[in-house]
C-alpha positions in Angstrom: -51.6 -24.3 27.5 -52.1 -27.7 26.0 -50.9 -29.6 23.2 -51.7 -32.7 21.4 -50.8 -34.8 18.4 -54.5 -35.8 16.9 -53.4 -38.1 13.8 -56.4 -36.3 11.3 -58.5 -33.1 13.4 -61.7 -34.4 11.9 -62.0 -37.7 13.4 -60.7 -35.8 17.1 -63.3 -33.0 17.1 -65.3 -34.5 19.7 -62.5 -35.0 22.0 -60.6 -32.1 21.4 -63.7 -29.7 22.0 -64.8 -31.9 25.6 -60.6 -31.4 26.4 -61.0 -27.5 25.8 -64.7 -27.2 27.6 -63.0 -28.6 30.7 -59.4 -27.6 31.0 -60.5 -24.1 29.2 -56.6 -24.0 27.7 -55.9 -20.4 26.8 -53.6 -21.9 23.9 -53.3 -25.0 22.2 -51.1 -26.4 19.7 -52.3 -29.3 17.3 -49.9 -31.5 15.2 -51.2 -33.7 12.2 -54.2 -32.6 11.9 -54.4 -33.7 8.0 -56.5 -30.6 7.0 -56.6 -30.4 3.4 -58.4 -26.7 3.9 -59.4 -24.8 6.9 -61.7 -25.2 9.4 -64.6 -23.4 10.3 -63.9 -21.7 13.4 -67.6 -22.4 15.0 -66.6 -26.7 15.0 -63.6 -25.5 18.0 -65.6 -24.5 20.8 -68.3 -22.7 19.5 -65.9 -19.7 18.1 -63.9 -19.3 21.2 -61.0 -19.6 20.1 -58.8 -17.9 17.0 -57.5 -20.8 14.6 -54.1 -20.2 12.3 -53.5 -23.5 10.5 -50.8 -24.3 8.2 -51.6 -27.3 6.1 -49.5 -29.2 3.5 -50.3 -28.2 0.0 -47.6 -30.6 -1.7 -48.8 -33.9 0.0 -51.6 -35.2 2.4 -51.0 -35.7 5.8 -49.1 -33.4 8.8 -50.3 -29.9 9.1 -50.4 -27.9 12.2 -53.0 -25.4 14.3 -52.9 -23.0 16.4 -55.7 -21.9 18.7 -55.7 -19.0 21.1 -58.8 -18.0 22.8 -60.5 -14.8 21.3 -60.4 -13.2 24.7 -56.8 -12.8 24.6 -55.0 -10.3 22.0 -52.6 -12.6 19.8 -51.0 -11.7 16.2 -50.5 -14.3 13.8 -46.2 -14.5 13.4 -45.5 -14.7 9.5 -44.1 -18.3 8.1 -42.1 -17.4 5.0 -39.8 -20.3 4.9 -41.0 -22.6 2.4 -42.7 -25.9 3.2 -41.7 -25.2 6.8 -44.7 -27.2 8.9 -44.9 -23.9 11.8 -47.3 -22.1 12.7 -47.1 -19.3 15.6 -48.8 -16.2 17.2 -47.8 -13.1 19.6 -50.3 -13.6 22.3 -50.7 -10.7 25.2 -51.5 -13.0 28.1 -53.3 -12.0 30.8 -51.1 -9.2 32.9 -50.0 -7.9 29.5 -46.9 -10.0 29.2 -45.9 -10.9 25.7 -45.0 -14.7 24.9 -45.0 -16.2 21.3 -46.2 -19.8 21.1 -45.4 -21.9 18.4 -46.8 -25.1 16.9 -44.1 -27.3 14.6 -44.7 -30.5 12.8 -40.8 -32.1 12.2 -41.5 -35.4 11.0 -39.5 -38.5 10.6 -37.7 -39.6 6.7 -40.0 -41.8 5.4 -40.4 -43.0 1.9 -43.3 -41.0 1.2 -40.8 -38.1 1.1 -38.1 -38.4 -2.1 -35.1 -37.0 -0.5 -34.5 -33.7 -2.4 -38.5 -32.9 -0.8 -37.5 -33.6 2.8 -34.3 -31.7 2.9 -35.5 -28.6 1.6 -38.6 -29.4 4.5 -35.9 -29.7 6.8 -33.9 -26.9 5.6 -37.0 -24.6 6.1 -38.0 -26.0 9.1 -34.4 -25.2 10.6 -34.4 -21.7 9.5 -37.5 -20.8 10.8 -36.7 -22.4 14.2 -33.3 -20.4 14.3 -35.3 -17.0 13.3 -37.9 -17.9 15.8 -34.3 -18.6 18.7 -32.5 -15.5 17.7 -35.4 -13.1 17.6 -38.5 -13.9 20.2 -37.6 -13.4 24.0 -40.1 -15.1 25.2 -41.0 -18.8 23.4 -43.1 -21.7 23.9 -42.4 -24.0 21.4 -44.5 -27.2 20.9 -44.7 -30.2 18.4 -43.8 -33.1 17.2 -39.9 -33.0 17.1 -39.7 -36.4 15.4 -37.1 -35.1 13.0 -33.4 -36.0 13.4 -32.0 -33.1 11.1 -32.9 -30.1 13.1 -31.5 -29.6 16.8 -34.2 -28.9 19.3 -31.7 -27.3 21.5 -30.1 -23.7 21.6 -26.0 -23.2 21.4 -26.6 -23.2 25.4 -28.3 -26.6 25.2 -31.3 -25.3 26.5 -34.3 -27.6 25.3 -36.7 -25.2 23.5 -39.9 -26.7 23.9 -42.0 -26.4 27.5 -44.1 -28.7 28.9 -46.7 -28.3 32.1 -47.8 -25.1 31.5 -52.0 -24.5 32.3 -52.4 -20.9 30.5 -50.8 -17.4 29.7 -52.4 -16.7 33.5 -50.1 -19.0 35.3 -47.2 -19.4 33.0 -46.8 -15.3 33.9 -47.9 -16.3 37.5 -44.8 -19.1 37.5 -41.8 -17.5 35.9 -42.4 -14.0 37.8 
């Protein structure tokens, strides 16, 4: 599993795909990409991989990507909330276990934002991420967590987001 913030996808194409031709992530998450529309899935690694993006259609900037290889079976998870900046799959990793990784973009208050904008964005953001705590078992959540108004902890205090983990293969292989 890998994850990185890319500050606009198109400029980071070349890097991202020499990252994902060595290190051969089984997921990756992807924050600000500043996609405007989607990408063609042959520009990531030939096709390899499955892409679910969720870009910003009020404003430029942000957006977030998922990509799971196409060898694994994964099922884009719905993103009704709003101007929520999540996007997220079911993925059956290898050994059949069942984890849902999640990408979220929770940025800063800037002026770019009037403030009516950014709490509904914040509002949205939180109730996907308490949908996403209260149903899914098993959650890797990843992103850019820059955002003081949601809590990026559980009611145990658990930190929900995971860092260090190589693939599906050895997050299963660590945890079991």
């Amino acid at each position: 599993m890998a994850y990185t913030n890319v500050n606009g996808l198109q400029s980071a194409l070349v890097e991202i795909n020499d990252y994902l031709r060595v290190e051969r992530s089984d997921v990756m998450g992807i924050t600000e990409t500043k996609l405007t529309e989607v990408i063609e899935e042959n520009k990531i690694r030939e096709g390899e991989y499955n892409i679910w993006v969720r870009n910003r259609a009020e404003k430029q900037g942000g957006s977030v990507m998922l990509l799971v290889k196409k060898d694994l079976v994964a099922y884009e998870l719905r993103n009704d909330y709003g101007l929520a900046e999540v996007v997220g799959a079911e993925v059956v990793c290898r050994g059949g276990v069942k984890r849902d990784f999640v990408v979220v973009y929770a940025l800063p208050k800037t002026n770019s934002w009037n403030t009516e904008d950014f709490k509904k964005k914040m509002e949205d953001t939180k109730r996907w991420k308490e949908y996403l705590m209260e149903t899914k078992e098993k959650l890797v959540m990843m992103g850019d967590f820059n955002s003081k108004e949601v809590k990026w902890d559980d009611s145990d205090g658990m930190v929900v987001k995971i860092h260090g983990v190589e693939s599906c293969y050895e997050w299963q292989w660590k945890t079991h």
